[in-house]
Structures are given as C-alpha cells and as structure tokens.
VOPAGU-2260 file (C-alpha; in pm, 1 decimal, decimal comma):
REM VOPAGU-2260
SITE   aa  ch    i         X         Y         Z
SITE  UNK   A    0   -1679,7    3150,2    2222,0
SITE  UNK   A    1   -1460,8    2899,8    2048,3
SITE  UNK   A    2   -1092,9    2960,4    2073,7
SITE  UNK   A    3    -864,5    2952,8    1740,9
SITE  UNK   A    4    -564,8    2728,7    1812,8
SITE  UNK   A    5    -246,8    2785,3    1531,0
SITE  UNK   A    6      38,9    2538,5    1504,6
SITE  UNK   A    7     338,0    2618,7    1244,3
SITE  UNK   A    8     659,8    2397,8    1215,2
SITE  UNK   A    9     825,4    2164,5     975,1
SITE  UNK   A   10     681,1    1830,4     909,1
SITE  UNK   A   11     386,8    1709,7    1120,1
SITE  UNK   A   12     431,2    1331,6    1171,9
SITE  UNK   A   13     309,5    1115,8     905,8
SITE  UNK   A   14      18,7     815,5    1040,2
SITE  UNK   A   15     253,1     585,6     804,2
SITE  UNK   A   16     475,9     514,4    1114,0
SITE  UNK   A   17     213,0     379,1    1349,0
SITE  UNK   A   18    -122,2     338,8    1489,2
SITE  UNK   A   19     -48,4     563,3    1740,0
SITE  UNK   A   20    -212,2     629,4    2071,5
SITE  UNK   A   21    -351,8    1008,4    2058,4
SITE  UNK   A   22    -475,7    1212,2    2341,6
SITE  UNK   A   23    -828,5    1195,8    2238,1
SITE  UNK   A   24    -871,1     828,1    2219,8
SITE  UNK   A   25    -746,3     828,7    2623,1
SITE  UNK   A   26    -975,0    1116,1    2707,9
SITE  UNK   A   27   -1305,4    1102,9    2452,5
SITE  UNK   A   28   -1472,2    1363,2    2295,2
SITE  UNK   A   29   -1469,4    1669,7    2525,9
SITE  UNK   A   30   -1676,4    1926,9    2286,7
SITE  UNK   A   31   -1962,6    1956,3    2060,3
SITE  UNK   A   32   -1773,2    2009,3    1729,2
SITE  UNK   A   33   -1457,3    2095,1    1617,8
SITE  UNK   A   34   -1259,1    2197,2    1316,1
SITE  UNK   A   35    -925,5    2274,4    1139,3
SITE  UNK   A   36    -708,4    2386,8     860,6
SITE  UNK   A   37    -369,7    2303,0     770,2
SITE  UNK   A   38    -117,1    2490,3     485,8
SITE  UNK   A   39     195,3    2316,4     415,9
SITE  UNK   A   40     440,0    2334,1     253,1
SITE  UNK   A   41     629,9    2059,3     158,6
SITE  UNK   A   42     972,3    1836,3     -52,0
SITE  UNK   A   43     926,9    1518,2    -148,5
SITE  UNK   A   44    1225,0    1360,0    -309,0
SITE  UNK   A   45    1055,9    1046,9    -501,4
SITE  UNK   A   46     732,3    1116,6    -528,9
SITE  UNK   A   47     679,1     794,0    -775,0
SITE  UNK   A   48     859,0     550,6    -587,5
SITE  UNK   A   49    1123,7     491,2    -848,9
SITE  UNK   A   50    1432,5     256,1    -771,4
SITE  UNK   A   51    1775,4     491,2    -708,2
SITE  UNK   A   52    1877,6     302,0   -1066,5
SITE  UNK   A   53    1596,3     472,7   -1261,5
SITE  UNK   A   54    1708,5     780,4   -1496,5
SITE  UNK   A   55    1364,8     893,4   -1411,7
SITE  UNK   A   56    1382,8     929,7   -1058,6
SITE  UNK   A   57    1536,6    1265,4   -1029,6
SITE  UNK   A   58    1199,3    1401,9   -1193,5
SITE  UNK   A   59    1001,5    1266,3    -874,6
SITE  UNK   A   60    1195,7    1519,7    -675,6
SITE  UNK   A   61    1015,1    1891,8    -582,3
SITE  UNK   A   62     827,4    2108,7    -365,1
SITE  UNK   A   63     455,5    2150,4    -291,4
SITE  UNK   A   64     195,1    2263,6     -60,6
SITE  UNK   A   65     -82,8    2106,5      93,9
SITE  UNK   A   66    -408,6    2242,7     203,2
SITE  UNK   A   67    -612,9    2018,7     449,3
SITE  UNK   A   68    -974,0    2138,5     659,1
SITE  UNK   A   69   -1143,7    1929,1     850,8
SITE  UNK   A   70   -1469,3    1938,1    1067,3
SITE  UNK   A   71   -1577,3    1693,8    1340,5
SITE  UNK   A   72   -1866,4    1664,3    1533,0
SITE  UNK   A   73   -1885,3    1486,1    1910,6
SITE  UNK   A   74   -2189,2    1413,5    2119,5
SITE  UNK   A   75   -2183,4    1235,3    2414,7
SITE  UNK   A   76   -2433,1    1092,9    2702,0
SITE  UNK   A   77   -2472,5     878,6    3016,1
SITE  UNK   A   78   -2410,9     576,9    2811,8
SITE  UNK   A   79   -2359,5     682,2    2466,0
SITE  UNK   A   80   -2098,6     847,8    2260,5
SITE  UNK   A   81   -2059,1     938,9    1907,0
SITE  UNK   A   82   -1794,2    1092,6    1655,2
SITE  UNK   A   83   -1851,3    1185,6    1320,1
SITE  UNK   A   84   -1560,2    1334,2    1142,9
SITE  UNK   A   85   -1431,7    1464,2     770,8
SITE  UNK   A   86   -1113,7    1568,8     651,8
SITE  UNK   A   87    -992,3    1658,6     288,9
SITE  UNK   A   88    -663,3    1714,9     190,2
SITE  UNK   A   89    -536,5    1877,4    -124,6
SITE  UNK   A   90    -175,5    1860,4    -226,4
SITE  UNK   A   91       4,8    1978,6    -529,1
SITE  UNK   A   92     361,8    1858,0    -603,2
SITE  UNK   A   93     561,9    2065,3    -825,3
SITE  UNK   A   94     683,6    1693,7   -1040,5
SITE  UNK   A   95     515,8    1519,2   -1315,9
SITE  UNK   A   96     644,5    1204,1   -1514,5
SITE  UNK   A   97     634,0    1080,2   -1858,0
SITE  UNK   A   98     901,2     786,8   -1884,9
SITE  UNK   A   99     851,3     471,2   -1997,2
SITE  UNK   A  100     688,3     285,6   -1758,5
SITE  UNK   A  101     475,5     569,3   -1558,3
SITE  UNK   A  102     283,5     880,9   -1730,4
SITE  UNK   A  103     125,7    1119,2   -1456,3
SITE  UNK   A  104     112,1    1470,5   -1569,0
SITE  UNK   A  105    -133,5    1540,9   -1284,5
SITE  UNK   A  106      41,0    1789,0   -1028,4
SITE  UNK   A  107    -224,1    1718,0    -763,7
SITE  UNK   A  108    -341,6    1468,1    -506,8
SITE  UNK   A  109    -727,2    1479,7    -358,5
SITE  UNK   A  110    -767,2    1290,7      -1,6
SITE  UNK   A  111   -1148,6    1251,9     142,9
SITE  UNK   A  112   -1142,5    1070,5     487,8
SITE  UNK   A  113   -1485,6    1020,4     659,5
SITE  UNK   A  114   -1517,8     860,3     970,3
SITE  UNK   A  115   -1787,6     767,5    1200,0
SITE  UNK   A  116   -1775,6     586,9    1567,0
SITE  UNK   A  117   -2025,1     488,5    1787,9
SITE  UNK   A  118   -2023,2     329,7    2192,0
SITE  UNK   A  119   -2285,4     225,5    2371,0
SITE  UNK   A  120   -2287,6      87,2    2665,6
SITE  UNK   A  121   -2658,4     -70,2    2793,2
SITE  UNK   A  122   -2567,5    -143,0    3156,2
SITE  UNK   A  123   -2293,9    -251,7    3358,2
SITE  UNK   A  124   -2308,0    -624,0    3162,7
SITE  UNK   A  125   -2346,7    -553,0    2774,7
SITE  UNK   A  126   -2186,8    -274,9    2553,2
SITE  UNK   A  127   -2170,0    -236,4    2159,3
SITE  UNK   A  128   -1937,4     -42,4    1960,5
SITE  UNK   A  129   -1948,2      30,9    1612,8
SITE  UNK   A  130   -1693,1     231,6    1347,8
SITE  UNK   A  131   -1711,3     351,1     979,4
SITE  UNK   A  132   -1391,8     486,2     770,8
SITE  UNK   A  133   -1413,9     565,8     434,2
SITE  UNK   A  134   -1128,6     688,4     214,1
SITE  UNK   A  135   -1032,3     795,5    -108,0
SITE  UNK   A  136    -674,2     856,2    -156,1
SITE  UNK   A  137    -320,6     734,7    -233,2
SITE  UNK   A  138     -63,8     718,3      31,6
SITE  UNK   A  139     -12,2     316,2     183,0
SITE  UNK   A  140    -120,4     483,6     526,6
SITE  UNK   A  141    -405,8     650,5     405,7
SITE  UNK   A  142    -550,2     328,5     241,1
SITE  UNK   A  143    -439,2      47,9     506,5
SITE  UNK   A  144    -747,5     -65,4     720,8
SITE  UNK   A  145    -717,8     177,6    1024,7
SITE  UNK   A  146    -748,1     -82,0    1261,4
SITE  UNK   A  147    -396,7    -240,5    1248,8
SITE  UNK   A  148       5,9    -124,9    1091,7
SITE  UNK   A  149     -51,3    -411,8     814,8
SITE  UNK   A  150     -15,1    -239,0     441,6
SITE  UNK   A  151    -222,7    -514,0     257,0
SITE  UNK   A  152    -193,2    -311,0     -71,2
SITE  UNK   A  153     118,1    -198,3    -278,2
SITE  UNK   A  154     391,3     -41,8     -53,6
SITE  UNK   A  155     397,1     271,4    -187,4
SITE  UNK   A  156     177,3     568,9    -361,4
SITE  UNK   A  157     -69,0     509,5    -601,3
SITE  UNK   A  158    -234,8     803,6    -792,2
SITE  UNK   A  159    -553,1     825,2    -854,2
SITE  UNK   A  160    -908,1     797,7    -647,0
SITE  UNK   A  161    -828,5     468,9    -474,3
SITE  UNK   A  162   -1119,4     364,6    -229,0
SITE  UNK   A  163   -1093,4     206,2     141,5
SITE  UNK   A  164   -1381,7     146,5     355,8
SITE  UNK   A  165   -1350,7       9,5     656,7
SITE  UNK   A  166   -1665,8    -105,0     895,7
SITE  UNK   A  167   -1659,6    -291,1    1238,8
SITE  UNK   A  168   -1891,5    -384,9    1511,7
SITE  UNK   A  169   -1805,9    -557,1    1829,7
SITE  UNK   A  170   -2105,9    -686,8    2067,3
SITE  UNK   A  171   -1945,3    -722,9    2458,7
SITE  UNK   A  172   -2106,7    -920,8    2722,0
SITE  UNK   A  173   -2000,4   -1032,0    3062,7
SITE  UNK   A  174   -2152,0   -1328,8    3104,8
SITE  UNK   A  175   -2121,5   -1390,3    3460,6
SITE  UNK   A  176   -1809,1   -1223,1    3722,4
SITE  UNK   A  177   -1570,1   -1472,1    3575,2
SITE  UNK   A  178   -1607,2   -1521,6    3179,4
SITE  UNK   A  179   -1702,2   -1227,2    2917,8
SITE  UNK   A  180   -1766,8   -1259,9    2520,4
SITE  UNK   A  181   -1657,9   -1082,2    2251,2
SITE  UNK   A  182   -1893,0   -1077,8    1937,6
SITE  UNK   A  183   -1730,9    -939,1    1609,5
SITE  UNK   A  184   -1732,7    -798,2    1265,4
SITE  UNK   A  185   -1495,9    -642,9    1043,2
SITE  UNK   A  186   -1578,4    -549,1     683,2
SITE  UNK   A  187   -1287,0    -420,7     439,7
SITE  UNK   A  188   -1338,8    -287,0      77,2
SITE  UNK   A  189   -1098,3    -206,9    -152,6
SITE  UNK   A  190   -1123,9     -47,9    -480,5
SITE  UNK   A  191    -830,7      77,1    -703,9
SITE  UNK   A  192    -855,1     324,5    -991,4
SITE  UNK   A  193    -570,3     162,1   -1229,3
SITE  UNK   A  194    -694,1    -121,7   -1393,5
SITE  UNK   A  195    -396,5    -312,4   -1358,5
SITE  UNK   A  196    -421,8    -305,0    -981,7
SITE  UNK   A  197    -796,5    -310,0   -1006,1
SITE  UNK   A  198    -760,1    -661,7   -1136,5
SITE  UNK   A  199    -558,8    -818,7    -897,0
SITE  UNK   A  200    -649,3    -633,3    -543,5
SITE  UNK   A  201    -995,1    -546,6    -609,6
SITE  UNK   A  202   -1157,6    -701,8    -308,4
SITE  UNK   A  203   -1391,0    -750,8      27,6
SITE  UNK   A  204   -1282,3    -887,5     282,6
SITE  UNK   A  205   -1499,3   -1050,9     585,6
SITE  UNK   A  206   -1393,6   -1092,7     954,8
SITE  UNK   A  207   -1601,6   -1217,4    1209,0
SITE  UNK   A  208   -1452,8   -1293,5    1597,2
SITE  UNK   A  209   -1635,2   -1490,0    1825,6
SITE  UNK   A  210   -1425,5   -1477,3    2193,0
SITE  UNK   A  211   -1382,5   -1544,5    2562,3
SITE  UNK   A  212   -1298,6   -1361,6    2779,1
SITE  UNK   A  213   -1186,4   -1502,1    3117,8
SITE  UNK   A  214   -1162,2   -1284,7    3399,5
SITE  UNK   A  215    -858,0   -1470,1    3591,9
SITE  UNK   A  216    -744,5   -1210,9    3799,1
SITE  UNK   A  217    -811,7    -801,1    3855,7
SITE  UNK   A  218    -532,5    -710,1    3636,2
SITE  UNK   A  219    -569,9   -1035,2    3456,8
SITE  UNK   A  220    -782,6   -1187,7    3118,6
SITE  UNK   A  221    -685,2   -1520,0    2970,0
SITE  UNK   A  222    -828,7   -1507,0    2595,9
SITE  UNK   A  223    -968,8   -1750,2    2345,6
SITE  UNK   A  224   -1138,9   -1777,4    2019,1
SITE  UNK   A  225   -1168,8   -1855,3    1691,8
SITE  UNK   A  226   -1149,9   -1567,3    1378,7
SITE  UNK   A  227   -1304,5   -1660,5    1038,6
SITE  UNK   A  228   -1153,8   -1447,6     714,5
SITE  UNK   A  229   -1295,7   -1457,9     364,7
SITE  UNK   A  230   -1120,7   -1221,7     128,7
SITE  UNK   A  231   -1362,0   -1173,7    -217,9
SITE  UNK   A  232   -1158,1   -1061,3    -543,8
SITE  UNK   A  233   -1339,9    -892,8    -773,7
SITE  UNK   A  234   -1197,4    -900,3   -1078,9
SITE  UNK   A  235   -1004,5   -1147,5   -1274,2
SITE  UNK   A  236    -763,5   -1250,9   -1263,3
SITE  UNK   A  237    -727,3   -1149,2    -920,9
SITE  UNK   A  238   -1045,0   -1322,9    -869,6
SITE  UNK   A  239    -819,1   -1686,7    -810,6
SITE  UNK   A  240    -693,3   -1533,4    -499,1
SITE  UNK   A  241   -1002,7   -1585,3    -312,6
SITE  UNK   A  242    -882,0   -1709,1      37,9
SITE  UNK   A  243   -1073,1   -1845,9     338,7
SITE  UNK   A  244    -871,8   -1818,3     698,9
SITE  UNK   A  245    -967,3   -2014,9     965,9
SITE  UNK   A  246    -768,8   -1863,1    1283,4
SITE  UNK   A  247    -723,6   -2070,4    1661,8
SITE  UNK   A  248    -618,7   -1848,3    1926,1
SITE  UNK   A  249    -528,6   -1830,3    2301,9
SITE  UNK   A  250    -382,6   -1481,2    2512,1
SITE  UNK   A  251    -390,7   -1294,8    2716,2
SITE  UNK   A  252    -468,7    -947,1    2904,9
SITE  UNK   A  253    -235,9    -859,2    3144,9
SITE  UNK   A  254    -218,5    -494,3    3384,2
SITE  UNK   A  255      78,0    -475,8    3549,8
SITE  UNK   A  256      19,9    -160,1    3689,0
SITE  UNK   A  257    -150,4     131,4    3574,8
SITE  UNK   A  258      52,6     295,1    3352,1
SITE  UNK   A  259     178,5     -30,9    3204,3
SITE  UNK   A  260     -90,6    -264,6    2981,1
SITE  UNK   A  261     -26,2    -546,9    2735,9
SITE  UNK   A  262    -186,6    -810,1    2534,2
SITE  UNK   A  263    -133,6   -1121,3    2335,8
SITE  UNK   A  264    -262,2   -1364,0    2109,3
SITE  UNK   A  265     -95,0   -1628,9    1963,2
SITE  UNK   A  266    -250,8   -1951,6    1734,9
SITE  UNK   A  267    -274,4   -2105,7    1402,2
SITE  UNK   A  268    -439,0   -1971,4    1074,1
SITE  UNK   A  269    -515,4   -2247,7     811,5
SITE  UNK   A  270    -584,1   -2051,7     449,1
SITE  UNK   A  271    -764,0   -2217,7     184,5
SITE  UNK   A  272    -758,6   -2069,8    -188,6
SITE  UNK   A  273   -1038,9   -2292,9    -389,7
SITE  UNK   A  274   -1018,1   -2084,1    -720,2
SITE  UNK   A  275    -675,1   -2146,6    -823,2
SITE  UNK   A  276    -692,6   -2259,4   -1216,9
SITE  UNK   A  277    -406,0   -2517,1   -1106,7
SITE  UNK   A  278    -649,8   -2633,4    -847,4
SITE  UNK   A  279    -704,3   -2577,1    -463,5
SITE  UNK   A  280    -438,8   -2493,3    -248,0
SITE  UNK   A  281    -408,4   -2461,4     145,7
SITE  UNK   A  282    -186,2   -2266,6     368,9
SITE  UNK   A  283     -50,7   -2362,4     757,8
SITE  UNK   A  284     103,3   -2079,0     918,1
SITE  UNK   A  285     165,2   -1875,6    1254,3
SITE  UNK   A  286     -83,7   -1617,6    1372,9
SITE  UNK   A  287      25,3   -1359,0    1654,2
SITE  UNK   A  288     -90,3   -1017,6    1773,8
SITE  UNK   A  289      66,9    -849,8    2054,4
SITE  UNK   A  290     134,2    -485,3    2200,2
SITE  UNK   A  291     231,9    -334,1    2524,0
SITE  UNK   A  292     173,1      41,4    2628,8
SITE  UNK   A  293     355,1     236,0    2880,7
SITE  UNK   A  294     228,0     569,4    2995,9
SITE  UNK   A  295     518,9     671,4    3210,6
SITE  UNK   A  296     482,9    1009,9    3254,8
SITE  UNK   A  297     129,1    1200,3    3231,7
SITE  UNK   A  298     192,3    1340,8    2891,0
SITE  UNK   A  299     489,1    1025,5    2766,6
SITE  UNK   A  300     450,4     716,6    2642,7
SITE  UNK   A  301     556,8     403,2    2480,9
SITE  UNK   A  302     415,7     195,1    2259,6
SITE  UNK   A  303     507,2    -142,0    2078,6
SITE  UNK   A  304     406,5    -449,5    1921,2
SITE  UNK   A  305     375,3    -724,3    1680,6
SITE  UNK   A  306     119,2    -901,9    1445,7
SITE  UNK   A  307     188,4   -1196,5    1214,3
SITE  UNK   A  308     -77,5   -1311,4     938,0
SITE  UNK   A  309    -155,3   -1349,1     631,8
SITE  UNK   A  310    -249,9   -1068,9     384,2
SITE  UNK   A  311    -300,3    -950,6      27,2
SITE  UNK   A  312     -15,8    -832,3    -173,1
SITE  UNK   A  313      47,7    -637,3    -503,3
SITE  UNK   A  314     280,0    -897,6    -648,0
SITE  UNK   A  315     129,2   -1144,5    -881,2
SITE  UNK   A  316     401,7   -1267,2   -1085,3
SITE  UNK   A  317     416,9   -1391,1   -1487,1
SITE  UNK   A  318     400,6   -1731,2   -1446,8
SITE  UNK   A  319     130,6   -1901,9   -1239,4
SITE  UNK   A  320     -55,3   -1621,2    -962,8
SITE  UNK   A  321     123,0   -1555,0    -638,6
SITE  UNK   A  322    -188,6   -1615,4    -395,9
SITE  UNK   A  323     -86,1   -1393,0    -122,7
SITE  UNK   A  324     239,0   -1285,0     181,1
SITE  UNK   A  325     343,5   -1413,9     520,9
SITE  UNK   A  326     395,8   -1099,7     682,1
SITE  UNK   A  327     521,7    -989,7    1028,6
SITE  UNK   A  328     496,0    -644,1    1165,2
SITE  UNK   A  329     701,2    -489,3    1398,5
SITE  UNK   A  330     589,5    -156,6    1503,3
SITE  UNK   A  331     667,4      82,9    1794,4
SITE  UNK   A  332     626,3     480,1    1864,8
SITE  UNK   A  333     745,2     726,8    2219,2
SITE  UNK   A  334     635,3    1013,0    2276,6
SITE  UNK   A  335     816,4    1188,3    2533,6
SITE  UNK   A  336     760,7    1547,7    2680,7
SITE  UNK   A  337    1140,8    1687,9    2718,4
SITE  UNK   A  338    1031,3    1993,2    2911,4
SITE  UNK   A  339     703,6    2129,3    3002,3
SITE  UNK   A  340     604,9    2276,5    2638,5
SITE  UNK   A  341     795,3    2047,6    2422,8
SITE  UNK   A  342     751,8    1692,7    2303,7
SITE  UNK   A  343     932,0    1415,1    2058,3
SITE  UNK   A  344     782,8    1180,2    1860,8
SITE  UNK   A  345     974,2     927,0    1737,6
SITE  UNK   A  346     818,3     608,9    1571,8
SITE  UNK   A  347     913,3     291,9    1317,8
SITE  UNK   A  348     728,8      12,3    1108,5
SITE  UNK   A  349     880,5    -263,4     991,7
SITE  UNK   A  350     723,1    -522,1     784,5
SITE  UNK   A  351     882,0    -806,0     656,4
SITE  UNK   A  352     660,5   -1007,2     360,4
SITE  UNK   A  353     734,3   -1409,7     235,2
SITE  UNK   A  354     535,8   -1432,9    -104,0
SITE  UNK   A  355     329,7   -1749,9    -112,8
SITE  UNK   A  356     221,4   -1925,0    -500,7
SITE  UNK   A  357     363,5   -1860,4    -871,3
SITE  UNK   A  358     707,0   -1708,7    -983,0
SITE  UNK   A  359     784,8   -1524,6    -717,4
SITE  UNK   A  360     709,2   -1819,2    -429,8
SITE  UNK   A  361     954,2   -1809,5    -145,6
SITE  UNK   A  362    1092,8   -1389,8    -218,7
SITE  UNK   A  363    1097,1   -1187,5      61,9
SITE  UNK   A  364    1037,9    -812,5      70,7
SITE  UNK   A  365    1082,9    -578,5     364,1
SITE  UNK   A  366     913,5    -240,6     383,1
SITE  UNK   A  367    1061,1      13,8     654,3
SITE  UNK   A  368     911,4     369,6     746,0
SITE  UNK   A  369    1078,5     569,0    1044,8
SITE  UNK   A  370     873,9     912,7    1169,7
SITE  UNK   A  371    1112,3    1165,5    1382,9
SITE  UNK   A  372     912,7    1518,8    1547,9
SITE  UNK   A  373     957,2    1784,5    1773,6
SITE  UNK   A  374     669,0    1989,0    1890,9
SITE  UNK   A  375     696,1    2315,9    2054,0
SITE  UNK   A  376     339,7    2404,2    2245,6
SITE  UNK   A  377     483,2    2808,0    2211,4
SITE  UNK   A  378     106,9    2870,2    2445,9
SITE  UNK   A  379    -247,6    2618,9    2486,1
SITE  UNK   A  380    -338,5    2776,8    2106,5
SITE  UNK   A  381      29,9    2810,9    1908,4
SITE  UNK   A  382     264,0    2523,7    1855,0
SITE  UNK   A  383     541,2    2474,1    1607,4
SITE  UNK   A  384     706,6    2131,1    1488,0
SITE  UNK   A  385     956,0    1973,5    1307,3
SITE  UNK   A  386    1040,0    1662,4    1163,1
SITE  UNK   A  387    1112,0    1400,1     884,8
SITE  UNK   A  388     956,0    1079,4     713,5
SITE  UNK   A  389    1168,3     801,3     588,0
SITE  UNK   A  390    1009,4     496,9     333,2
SITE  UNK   A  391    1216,1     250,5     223,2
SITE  UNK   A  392    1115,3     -86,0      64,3
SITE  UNK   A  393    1407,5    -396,7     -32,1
SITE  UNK   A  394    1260,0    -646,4    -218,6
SITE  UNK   A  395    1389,5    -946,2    -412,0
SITE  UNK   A  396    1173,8    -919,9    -718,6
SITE  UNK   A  397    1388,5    -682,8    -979,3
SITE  UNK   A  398    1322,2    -298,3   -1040,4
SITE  UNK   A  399    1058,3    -286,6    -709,8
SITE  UNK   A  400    1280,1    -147,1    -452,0
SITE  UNK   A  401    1292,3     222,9    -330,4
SITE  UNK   A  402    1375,0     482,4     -76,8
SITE  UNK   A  403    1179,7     830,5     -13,1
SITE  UNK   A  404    1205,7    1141,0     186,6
SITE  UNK   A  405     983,9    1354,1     289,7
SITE  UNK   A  406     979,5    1713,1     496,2
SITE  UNK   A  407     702,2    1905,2     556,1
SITE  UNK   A  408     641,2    2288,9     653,4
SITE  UNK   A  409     320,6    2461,9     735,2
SITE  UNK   A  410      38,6    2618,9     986,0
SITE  UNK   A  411    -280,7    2488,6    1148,8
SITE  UNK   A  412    -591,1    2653,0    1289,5
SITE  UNK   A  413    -791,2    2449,8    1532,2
SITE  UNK   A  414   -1123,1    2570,5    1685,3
C-alpha cells in the first residue's frame, strides 16, 4: 500500500536560490511512481517588480494561495534508469495593476513543468544520458535552463505563458584506463508571450561539448575541451543579437575525500555577433565554472560555486542594440540537520551583469536572491517548515531596480 506523507509550515524554499543538491539525485529513483499536492498560502509584497519610487507599488502587495499536484513515474534496471515527471502549479494573488506602464488584471498564475531523464549505461566503458524539461511559466527560476544558477532572461516575473525547453545529451566513453571523452549537446528554447520581450529574447540556443577526460590520479581528472555556442533570435529586432561562442578550457576533478568533491574549468570564450546593422562585432572574455560539495554529516551539506560567461539579457537600449552581459555567478546553499528531526536551509545567488553594445555599454546590474528554511520532520510522513525569500535587483539603467518579499504557508501530501 502506498503511504500518504503531509508536510505543513510556512514557506517551502524557493529553487530561485540555487541548484541545489536534493536527496533523490544522491540516491535515484527508489519507487515505481509517485505523487503530490501542495496548498499554500501565501504574501507577496511586489508582485510586479516595481521600483520602491513607484506610486504603484503598494498595489503589488497581497495574499494568495497556491495549489500545486504533481505525478512522477521511475523505472529502473541493471543498466538503465528513467524519470518522467509533471507538476502544475496554480496560484492566485489577491493584486492586480492598471498604472501607466503595466495593466494585468489577471489574479492568477498557471505553471506546467514536464520533465524527462534517461541513463544508460552499456558496459563498464560507455554510458549515455539524456534529459528533457519543458516549462511554461513566469518566475526567473522557473524559466532559467535547469542546468546552471544563470538567469539569461529578465530578472524578475513575467506574466503570461512564457515557454522554456531545455534538452541535453551527453555520450561518455573511457577510452582506455587513463583518458575518457565526453560527447555533448545542449539545446535551449525560449519563447515569451509579450511581444515586446518576444522580439528581443525570442531564441535557440545550441551547445555542443566535445572533452577529455584524463584520469591522473584515483581521486584525480585533469579536464580539457573545447564548447561551441550559437544563440538563434527569432524575431527582429532581437534577431541582430545572433552570437557564436567559441569556448577553450582546461580543469579539473579533484576528490579529496569522500564527503568532499570539487571541480573547475577555467578558459577563454571568443563571441562573434555577424548581424549587427552597424556591422560585425567580436567579444574576448573570461570563461569559468567551478563548485565544491561537502557532505559533512549524513543528512548536511555544503554547496558552492562560480560560473562566468556570457549570456542573453533583457536590456536592449534606445540607441544602437545592446548585444548581450558579462555575467558572474556566485552561488552557494547548507543544509544542516540541527537535531535528529529538524533541518535549515539556508542558500544565496548573486549575479553580477556588465552590459556589452548600444546605450547602455559598460552598466552594471547586480541581481541578489537569499532563501532561509526550517523543516520540522514531526514523523517519516508529517513535516512542517518555515521560511522566507528575498529578490533584490540594483541596476544602473533608471526605473529597473527592485526589492521583493515573499512568505509562504501551506500543506503537502506525498504518496
């Protein structure tokens, strides 16, 4: 018989701190389905992002409730595993807006997320994995590729049925005892409902990885490679921001012990953009990717790192297009286990952005988002929580700046 699991509390971490390491990516799939429902309650105290300057802001503030099922199905064999997964989310917020610049008298919000993974390993040599996410929605966590902390899109919620879809295979083969490869592709799509965001992030964007892998030591991998990036706009004038990335790297894999992991790539990403209408333009910057785990206790543990790169932004400017951002993520996230039944979360993104092209060339933006949580396990099937979500986004263009607060209250139902 399946067994109902409840869990009631105030405010369920929110994904927009982190990509955070959860207990069922260290332990797999363990049965043959599973599903869920959440009811929240919730206050949100600037629900349109407005600037603390805007007359209007005060009508972003308000309560709501959220109602969220979800259903997953796992299957796994000798060599094979696979998770398919769907969760929708429906929230209605109490505020609505008509002011000058924004009109929304919708009270709701309408979340799909589908996701889809498969592993296969075909001996001991050579191993393929491959991933799906598709989502419609409107929070920056909820449409940021779910593969990394970068928000490529605007830093804060848009309404209406925004798609994401995210696809990915990697091809692994150990070549011989000392050097492996790594074959890759990434595929992102982005689709926006507003037409004027439509026009200037509408896009695909291409990865593809080809590296080695040298096995240097036991608890040691020296990595190289090279990472080609096409990003496709779709619509113009957006369309000029069409930028290929060629990307050098060298890093490393490192165990130095084994409940401490870390890895690290450094190099050089040259961007071209070939459609500018004041001709072609290229880009030499910095490219970095690093983290370090630490699972110090059986149910604790600490996570951190750092990626550098270039990405898409929602600025475009007036005068001549801004191409694209310089941006540098910090990101880091503990959970610790302060007696036997309950836990903290406590986690932080910061992302700092340098815009690149047109008016605003050279104007820096940093977007910050803190995630605090206590969870009581009250037995294996009841738990309750608390906690908070912070946004806040400085910018030097005028009017763009904003902070937000968010608590949440509610119950989930596991089977």
């Amino acid at each position: 018989m399946n067994k109902i699991v409840a869990s009631f509390g105030v405010a369920a971490l929110g994904a927009s701190s982190i990509q955070a390491v959860s207990a069922q990516n260290l332990t797999g799939p363990s049965r043959l389905w599973d599903a869920s429902l959440t009811l929240r309650a919730f206050y949100d105290d600037n629900r349109f992002a407005l600037r603390d300057s805007d007359p209007a802001k005060d009508d972003g503030k308000g309560f709501g409730f959220q109602i969220s099922p979800s259903v997953g199905l796992n299957w796994a064999g000798p060599a094979t595993t696979v998770r398919l997964g769907y969760t929708y989310s429906f929230k209605w917020y109490e505020s609505t807006l008509d002011s000058a610049t924004i009109d929304e008298d919708e009270h709701d919000d309408q979340t799909h997320t589908f996701t889809a993974a498969l592993n296969h390993a075909f001996n001991d040599r050579y191993s393929i994995a491959l991933s799906e996410s598709f989502v419609v929605g409107q929070e920056p966590d909820t449409l940021r590729d779910p593969d990394g902390p970068l928000f490529s899109g605007p830093p804060f919620r848009v309404p209406g049925d925004n798609i994401r879809n995210y696809a990915s295979v990697a091809f692994n083969a150990e070549v011989t005892p000392l050097l492996g490869v790594t074959l890759a592709y990434n595929n992102s799509y982005y689709n926006y409902d507003a037409d004027l965001l439509s026009d200037i992030l509408d896009r695909m964007e291409h990865t593809a990885t080809v590296m080695g892998r040298w096995h240097l030591q036991p608890e040691t991998t020296g990595l190289f490679g090279y990472t080609f990036r096409y990003a496709d706009f779709l619509e113009d004038p957006g369309t000029q921001r069409d930028r290929r990335s060629h990307i050098v790297f060298v890093g490393a894999e490192h165990s130095f012990r084994p409940d401490l992991r870390g890895s690290a790539k450094v190099g050089i990403e040259f961007a071209e953009y070939p459609d500018l209408e004041e001709g072609s333009e290229s880009e030499v910057s910095p490219y970095a990717d690093a983290n370090l785990l630490f699972m110090y206790l059986p149910e604790s543990y600490a996570q951190v790192g750092v990626t550098h790169q270039r990405s898409a932004t929602d600025v475009i400017g007036n005068v001549n297009i801004v191409r694209d951002s310089e941006t540098t993520v910090l990101y880091a996230k503990v959970r610790h286990m302060l007696a036997p039944r309950l836990f903290a979360d406590v986690s932080g993104t910061l992302q700092h952005s340098e815009f690149s092209g047109g008016q605003f060339d050279g104007d820096n933006e940093t977007f910050y988002l803190v995630g605090l949580q206590l969870e009581y396990q009250i037995n294996p099937y009841l738990a309750a929580h608390v906690g908070y979500n912070y946004d806040n986004l400085c910018s030097d263009i005028p009017f763009r700046g904003y902070d937000r607060n968010r608590v949440y209250i509610g119950m989930r139902a596991s089977y």
